[in-house]
C-alpha positions in Angstrom: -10.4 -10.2 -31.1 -13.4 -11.6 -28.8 -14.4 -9.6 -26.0 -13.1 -6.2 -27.9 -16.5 -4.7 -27.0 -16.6 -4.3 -23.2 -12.3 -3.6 -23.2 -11.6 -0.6 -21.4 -9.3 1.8 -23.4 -6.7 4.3 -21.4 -4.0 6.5 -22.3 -1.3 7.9 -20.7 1.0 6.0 -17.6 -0.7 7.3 -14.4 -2.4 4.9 -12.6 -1.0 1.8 -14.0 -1.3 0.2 -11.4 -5.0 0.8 -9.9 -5.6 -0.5 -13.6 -4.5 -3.4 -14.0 -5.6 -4.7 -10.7 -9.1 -3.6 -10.9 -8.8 -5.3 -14.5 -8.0 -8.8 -12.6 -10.6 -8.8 -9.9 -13.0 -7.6 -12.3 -12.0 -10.0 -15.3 -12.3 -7.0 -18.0 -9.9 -6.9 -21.1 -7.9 -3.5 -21.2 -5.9 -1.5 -23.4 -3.5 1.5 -22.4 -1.9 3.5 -24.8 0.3 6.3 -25.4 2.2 5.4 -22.6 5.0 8.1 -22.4 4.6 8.7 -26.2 5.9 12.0 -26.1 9.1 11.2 -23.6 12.4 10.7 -25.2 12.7 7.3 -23.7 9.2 6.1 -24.4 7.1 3.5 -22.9 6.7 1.4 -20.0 9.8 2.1 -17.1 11.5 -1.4 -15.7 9.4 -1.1 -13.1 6.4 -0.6 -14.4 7.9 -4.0 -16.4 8.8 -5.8 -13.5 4.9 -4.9 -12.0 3.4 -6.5 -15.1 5.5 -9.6 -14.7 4.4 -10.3 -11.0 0.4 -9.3 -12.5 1.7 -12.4 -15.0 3.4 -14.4 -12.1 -0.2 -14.4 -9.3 -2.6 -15.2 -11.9 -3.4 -17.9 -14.4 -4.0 -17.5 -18.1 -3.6 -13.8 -18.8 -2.7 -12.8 -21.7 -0.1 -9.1 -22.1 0.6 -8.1 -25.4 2.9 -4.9 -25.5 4.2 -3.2 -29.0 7.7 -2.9 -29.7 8.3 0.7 -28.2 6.6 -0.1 -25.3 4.1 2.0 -25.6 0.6 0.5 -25.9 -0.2 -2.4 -23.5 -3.0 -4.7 -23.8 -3.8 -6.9 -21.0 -6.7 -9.9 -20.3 -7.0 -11.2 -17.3 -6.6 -14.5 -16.1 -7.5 -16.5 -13.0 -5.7 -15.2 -10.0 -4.4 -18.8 -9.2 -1.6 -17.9 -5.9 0.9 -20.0 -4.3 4.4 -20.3 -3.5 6.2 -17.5 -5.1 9.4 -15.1 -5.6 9.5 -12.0 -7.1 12.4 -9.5 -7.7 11.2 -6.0 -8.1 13.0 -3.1 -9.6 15.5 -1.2 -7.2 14.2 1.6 -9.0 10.7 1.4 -7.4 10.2 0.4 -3.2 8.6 -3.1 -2.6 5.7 -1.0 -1.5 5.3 -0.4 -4.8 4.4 -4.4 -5.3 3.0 -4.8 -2.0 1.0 -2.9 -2.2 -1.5 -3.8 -5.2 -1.0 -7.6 -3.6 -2.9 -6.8 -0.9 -5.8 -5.8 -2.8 -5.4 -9.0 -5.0 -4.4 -11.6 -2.3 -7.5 -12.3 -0.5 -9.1 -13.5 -3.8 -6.6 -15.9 -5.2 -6.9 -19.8 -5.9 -4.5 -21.0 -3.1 -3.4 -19.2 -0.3 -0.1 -16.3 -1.6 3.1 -16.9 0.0 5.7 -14.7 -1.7 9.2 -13.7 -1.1 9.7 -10.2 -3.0 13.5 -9.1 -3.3 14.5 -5.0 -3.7 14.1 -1.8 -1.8 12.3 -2.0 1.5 12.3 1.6 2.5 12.7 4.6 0.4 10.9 8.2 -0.4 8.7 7.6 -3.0 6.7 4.6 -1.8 5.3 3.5 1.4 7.7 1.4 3.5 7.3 -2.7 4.4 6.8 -1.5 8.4 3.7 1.1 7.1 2.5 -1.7 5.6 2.6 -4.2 7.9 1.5 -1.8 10.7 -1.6 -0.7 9.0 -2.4 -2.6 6.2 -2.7 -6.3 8.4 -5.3 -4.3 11.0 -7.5 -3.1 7.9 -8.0 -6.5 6.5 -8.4 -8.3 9.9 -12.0 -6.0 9.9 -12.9 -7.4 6.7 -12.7 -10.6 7.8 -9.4 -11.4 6.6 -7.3 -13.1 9.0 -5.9 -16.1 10.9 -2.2 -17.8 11.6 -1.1 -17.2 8.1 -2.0 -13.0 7.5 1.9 -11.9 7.9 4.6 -9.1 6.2 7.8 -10.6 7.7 10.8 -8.2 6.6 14.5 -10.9 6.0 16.6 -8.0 5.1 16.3 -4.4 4.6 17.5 -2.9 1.4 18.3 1.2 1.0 17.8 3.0 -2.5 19.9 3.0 -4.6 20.8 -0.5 -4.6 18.2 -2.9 -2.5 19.0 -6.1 -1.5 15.8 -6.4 0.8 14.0 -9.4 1.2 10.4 -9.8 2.7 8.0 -12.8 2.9 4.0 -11.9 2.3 1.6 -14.3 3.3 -2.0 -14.2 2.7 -5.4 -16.6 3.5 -8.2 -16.4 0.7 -11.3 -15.4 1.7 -14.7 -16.3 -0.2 -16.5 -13.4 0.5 -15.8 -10.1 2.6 -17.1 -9.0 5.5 -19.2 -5.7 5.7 -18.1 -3.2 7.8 -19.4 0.1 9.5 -15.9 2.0 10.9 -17.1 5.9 11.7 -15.4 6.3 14.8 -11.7 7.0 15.2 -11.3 6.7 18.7 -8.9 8.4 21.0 -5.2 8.0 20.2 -4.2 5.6 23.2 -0.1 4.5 22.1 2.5 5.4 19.5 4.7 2.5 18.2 7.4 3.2 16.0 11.2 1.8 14.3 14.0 3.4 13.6 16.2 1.5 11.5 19.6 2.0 10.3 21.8 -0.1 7.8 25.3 0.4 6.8 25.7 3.2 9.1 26.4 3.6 13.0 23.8 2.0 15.0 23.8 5.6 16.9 21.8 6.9 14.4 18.7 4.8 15.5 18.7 6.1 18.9 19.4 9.6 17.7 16.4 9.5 15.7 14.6 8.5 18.6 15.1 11.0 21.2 14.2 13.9 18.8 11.0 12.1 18.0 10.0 11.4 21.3 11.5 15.0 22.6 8.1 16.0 20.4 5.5 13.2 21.1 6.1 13.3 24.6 4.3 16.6 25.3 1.2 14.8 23.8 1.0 11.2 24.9 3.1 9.2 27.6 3.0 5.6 26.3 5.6 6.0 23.5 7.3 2.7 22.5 9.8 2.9 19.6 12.1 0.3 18.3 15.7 0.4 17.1 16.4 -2.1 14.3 19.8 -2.6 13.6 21.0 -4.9 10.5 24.5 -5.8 10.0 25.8 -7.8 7.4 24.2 -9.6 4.7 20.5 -8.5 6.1 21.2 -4.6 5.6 21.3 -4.8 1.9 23.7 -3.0 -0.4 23.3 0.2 0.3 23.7 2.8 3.3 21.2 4.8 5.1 18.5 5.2 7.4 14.8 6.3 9.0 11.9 6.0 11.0 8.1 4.4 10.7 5.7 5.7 13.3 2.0 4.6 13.9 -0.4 6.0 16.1 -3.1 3.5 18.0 -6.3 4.2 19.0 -8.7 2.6 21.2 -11.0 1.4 18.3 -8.9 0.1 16.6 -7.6 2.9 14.0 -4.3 2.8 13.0 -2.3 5.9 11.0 0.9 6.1 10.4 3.9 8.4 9.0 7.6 7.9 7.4 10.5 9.5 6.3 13.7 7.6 5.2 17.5 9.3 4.5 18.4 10.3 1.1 19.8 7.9 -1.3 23.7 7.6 -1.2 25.2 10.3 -3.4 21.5 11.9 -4.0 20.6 15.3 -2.4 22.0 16.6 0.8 23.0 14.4 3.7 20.3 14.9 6.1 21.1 14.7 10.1 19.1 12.0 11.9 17.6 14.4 14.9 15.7 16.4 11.9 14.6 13.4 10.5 13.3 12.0 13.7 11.4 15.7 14.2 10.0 15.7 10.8 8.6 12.2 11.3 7.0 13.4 14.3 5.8 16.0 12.6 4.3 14.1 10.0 2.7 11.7 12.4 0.9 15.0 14.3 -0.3 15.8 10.8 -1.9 12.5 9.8 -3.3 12.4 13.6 -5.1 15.8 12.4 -6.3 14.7 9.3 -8.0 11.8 10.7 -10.1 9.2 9.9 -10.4 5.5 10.5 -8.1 4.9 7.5 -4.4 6.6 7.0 -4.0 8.5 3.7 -2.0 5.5 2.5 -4.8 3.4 2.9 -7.8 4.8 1.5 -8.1 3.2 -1.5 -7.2 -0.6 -0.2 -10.2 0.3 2.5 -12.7 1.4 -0.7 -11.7 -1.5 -2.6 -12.5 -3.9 -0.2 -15.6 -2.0 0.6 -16.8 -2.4 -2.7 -16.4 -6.4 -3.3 -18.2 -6.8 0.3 -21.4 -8.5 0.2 -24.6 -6.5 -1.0 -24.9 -5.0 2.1 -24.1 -1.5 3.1 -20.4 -0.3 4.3 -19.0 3.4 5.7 -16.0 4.5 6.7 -14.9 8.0 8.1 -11.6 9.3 5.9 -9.4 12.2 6.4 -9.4 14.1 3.2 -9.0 12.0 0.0 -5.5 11.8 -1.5 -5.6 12.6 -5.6 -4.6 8.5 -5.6 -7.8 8.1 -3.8 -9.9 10.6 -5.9 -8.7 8.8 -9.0 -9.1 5.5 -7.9 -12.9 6.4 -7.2 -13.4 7.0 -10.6 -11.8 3.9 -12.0 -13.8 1.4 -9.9 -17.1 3.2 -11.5 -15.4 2.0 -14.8 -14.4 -1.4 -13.7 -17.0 -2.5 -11.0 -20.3 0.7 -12.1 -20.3 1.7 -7.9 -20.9 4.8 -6.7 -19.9 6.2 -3.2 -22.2 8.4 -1.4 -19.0 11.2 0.5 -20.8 13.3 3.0 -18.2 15.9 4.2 -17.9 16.5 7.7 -16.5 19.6 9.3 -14.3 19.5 12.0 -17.4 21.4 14.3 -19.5 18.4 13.8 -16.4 15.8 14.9 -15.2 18.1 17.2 -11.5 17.2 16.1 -9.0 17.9 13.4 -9.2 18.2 9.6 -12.6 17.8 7.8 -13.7 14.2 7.3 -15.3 12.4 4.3 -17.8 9.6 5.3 -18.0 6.9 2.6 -20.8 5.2 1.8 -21.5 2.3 -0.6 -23.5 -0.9 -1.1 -20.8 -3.9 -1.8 -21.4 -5.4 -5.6 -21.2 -9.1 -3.9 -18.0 -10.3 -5.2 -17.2 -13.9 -4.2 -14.1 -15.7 -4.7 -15.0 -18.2 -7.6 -11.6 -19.8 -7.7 -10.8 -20.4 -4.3 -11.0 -24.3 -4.6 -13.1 -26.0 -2.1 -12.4 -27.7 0.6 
């Protein structure tokens, strides 16, 4: 097999994902095995499945050979080639879970991505569509990513267990990244939020509401949140409901927090006034932690970081996630960078939790199939 020698080898299924994008933008051959050799139901989930045949859907050429229990995956890269596309992704997994690793890969594909991905929009596990499009869009607008066609658009909601969401992604492609130097926070200045509910009394929208604001409003007067309301065929299969608040700041920072209801027929039936105060909650946590980049985030911020031109980049971070930590150490593997994290303590920033400022030199990466023009 040609190219054997520089293929990366990994065992075990954590971290699929991070893998097998960092694989793409850096065009090195992988291997993974052992994955969930010890389980009774070994090998790769549906959903992991249904990720490697959207990594097989945006690119060009790549070549996936898995063994017959599902356990070993090899993977070479192809060229990520873009375009008009549909997707649907497990109901097992939130579209979050797709949307997530797009982000990192769209900017760098052949034609500009315009994809429709069908499944859960909100659940527990993964971060929701509104998260998403409330701070993923402001992140990549500083890098230079932007214009008309930069949009998360959600169609239809879809609740766990079942789906039936629908959202459109669009993205431009970008030949090379901007540097960027984002160390100050700023002053929280609004909080947006949504509460949505499907399949259930639009009541519990505004009930959500007042208990959040009943906490926000000793902290902050200019409090703006949403009700979204879906009936028929654009509120999915499945019951339930939740809420999606971000915080603004005058620089520009943007972090956000979630909660959605429990699955039908899964765990206790929770009332909407705690989940409204929970999600409040949450948000006054994330606000604490701090940074110019939420926890969900982090590693979409170091990514792009890293395939900046060879200039220097920083960013101030709340305290890395275990995501983040390991995602550090695969783009050494993929991409041989190295962060320089200087911890700050909250007596130096004068605020919150204690702060990580990331430092790195970007390796230069430029967009070699975007086609010109």
């Amino acid at each position: 097999m040609a190219g054997e020698a520089q293929c990366l080898g990994y065992t075990g299924c954590n971290f699929l994902r991070q893998r097998l994008v960092l694989a793409t933008l850096s065009g090195r051959p992988l291997k993974i095995r052992k994955i969930r050799a010890k389980e009774e139901d070994p090998g790769l989930r549906d959903f992991e499945a249904s990720f490697i045949r959207l990594i097989d859907k945006v690119t060009n050429g790549s070549r996936i050979e898995i063994n017959q229990t599902g356990t070993t995956l090899y993977y070479q890269p192809g060229l990520l080639y873009g375009g008009s596309l549909e997707h649907d992704c497990s109901p097992s997994r939130g579209i979050g879970y797709y949307l997530e690793s797009l982000l990192c890969l769209a900017p760098f594909m052949k034609h500009p991505l315009k994809i429709v991905l069908r499944g859960v929009t909100n659940d527990q596990v993964d971060p929701s569509v509104d998260v998403l499009k409330a701070t993923a869009l402001p992140l990549l607008k500083k890098f230079g990513i932007d214009g008309e066609s930069l949009e998360i658009k959600i169609n239809r909601r879809g609740m766990p267990p079942k789906g039936g969401g629908e959202i459109l992604f669009a993205c431009p492609v970008r030949k090379v990244l901007q540097p960027i130097q984002f160390t100050d926070p700023g002053k929280i200045k609004r909080i947006r939020g949504t509460a949505y509910s499907v399949r259930v009394s639009p009541q519990m929208a505004n009930r959500m509401v007042e208990s959040a604001r009943g906490i926000l409003n000793k902290f902050l007067p200019d409090i703006y949140i949403y009700t979204d309301h879906m009936k028929g065929a654009s509120s999915g299969k499945s019951p339930g409901f939740g809420m999606c608040l971000t915080a603004e700041t005058i620089n520009g920072t943007v972090l956000s927090a979630e909660l959605a209801s429990n699955p039908q027929g899964q765990g206790a039936a929770v009332l909407p006034e705690e989940l409204g105060q929970n999600c409040a909650k949450l948000l006054l946590e994330e606000i604490y932690r701090g940074g110019c980049v939420d926890s969900t985030n982090q590693s979409l911020a170091l990514l792009l970081m890293t395939l900046g031109q060879r200039d220097v980049s920083k960013v101030l971070l709340g305290p890395l996630s275990p995501y983040t930590i390991e995602f550090l150490r695969h783009l050494r593997s993929f991409f041989q960078i190295m962060f320089k994290i200087e911890t700050k303590t909250p007596e130096e920033e004068h605020m919150g939790g204690e702060k990580v400022l990331m430092t790195c030199v970007g390796i230069g990466f430029s967009n070699l199939s975007k086609t010109i023009r």
